[in-house]
N, C-alpha and C positions, 0 to 999 in steps of 0.2 A: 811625121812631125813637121810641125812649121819652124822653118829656119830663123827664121824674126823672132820667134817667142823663147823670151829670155824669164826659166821659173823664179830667176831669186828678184824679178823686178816688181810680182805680184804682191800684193799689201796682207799676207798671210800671219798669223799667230801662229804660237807653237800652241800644243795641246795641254790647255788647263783640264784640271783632275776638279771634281766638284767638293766643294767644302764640308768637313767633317759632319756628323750628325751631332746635335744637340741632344743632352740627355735630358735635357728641360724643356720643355714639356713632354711628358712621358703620353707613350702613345696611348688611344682609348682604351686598349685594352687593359692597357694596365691601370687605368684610375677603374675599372670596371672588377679588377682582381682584388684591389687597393679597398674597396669598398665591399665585397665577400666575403674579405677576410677580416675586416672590424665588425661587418655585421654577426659571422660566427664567432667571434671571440666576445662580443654584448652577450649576443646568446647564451651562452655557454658562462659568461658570467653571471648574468641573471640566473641563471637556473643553480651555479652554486649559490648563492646567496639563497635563493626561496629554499634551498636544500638545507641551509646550517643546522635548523632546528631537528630533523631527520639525523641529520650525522649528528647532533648531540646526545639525541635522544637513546641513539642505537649504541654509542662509544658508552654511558654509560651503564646501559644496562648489560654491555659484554665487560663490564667490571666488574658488577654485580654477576655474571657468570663466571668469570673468573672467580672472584672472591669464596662462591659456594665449592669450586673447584680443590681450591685451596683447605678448606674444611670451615668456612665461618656457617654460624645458625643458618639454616634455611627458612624458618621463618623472620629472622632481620633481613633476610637477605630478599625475600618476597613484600614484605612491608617499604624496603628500599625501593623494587621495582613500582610499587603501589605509587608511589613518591615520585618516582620520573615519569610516572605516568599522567600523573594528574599535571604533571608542571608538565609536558609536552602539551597537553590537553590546553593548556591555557594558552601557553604560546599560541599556539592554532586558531583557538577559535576567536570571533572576533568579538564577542561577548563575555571576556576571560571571566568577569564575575559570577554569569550563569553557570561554567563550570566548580570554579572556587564552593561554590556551595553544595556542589550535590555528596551526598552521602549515603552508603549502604548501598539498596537497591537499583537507586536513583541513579548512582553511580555507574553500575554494573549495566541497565540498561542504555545508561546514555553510549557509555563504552561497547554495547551492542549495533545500536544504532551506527555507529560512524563506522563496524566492520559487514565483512564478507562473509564470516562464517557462522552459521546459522546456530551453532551449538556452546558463542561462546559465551553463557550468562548458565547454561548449563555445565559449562566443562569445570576445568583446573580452571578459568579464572575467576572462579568464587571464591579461592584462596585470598583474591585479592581482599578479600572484605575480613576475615575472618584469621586470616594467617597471624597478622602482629596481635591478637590476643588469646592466641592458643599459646599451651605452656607448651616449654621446650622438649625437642623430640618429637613433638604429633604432625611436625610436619617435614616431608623425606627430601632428600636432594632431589632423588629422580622427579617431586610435584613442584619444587620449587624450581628446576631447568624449565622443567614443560610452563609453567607459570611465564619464564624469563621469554621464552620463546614463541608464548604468544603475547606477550606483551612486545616483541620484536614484530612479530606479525602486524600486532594493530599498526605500530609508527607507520608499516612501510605502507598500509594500505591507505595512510591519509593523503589526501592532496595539500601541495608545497602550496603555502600563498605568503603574501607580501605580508 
């Protein structure tokens, strides 16, 4: 060591620590997280919204299963499902008055058209035409569930729209 060299005469600082982080502005990656998660929460709203008419449609006619549960007519209770049928139907389409009108057969096919399954103009959903004017007893719980249940069917196999 050098005998001249005196350390406390050198122009030294003590050791600054560097300053806290700022929580503002938040790093990229989180305006990038920040922006995920409102776009899946839109999503995910939108899609309950284009859905309400579905969950109406369906909550009703599991009252109308209920209801026949309980012991009410099975053909009020099919003329009912006929009823949220046709108002789901309008909901939907985007020409509610071409539905409003149809009647009978017209009916039955339009409500073919817009399913999957190939046998329903054939099946239990003829009831729908025919059910609220048959006299009481001609028509059974077990044709009025099967009724309730494809009529549960069509709702779900329509597409949600605005």
């Amino acid at each position: 060591m050098n005998p001249q060299f005196d350390p406390s005469q050198l122009p030294l600082r003590d050791i600054h620590l560097p300053d806290a982080v700022a929580w503002w502005p938040p790093a990229f990656g989180w305006w990038i997280l920040v922006v995920v998660v409102v776009l899946i929460g839109a999503a995910l709203g939108v899609r309950a919204w284009l859905q309400r008419r579905h969950r109406a449609a369906r909550r009703a006619l599991r009252d109308i299963v209920r209801a026949l549960e309980s012991g009410a007519e099975p053909a009020a209770c099919v003329s009912d499902a006929s009823i949220v049928l046709r108002r789901f139907a309008m909901t939907i389409n985007r020409k509610s008055g071409d539905v409003a009108g149809l009647a009978g057969e017209a009916w039955l096919e339009y409500l073919a058209g817009k399913t999957r399954d190939p046998a329903f103009v054939a099946g239990d959903a003829r009831l729908l035409l025919d059910a609220p004017y048959r006299a009481a007893g001609n028509v059974t719980t077990e044709q009025a569930q099967t009724v309730c249940r494809v009529c549960v069917d069509w709702v779900n196999t329509q597409p949600a729209r605005a």
